[in-house]
C-alpha positions in Angstrom: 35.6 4.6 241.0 38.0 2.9 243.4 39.4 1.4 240.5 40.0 4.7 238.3 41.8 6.3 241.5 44.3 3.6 242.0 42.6 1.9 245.3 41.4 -1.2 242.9 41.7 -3.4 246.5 40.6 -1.0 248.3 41.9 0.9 251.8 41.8 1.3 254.8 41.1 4.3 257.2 39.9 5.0 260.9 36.1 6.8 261.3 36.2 8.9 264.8 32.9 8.7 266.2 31.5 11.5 269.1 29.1 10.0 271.7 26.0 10.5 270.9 24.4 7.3 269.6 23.4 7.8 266.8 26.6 9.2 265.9 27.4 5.7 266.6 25.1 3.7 265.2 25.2 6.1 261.9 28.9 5.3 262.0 28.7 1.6 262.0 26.3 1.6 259.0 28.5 3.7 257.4 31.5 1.1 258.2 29.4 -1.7 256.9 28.0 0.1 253.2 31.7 1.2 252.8 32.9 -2.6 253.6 30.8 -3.7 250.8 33.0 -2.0 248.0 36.7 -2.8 249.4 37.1 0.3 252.0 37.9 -0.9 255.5 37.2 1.4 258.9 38.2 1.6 261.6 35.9 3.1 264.3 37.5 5.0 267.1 34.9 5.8 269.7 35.9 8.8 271.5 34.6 11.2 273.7 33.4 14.9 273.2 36.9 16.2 274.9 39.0 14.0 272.7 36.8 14.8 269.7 36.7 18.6 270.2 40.6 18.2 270.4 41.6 15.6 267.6 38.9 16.6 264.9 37.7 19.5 265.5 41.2 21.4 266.5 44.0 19.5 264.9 42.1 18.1 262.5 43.8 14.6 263.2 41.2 12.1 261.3 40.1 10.3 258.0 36.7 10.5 258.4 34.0 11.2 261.3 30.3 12.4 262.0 29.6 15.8 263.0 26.5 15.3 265.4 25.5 18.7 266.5 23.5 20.8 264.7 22.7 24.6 265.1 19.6 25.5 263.7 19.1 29.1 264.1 22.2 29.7 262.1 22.6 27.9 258.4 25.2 30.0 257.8 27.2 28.4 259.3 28.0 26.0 256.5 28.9 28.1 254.1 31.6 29.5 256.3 34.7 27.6 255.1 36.5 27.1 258.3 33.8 26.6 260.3 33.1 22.6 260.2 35.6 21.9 256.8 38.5 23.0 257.9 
């Protein structure tokens, strides 16, 4: 697939992680499967201020973890501008 989209040797792009470990840990396994078929992260630890302000509000990022849930609302996720800017 990499191939057919013109990143044959792959790329490279950062992965801004929250705190929560295993937002971390989920983030470095990610890192690792990805590294396996040419694409190269970066992880950027940072915390919950700098993620609410980066991510969430500029929506400054290649690629992150959203690691809060709210279960009493699923809609949520279909609302488009809620987490998918």
């Amino acid at each position: 697939l990499l191939k057919e989209a013109g990143l044959e040797n792959g790329f490279k792009a950062t992965l801004k992680l929250p705190p929560p470990p295993y937002a971390r840990l989920g983030g470095e396994i990610i890192a690792s499967q990805l590294r396996n078929v040419g694409i190269d992260l970066q992880i950027v630890p940072v915390e919950w201020a700098q993620w609410l302000d980066q991510v969430f509000t500029k929506k400054d990022y290649d690629l992150t973890i959203v690691s809060h849930t709210e279960p009493n609302d699923i809609d949520i996720y279909s609302r488009k501008d809620y987490y998918f800017n």
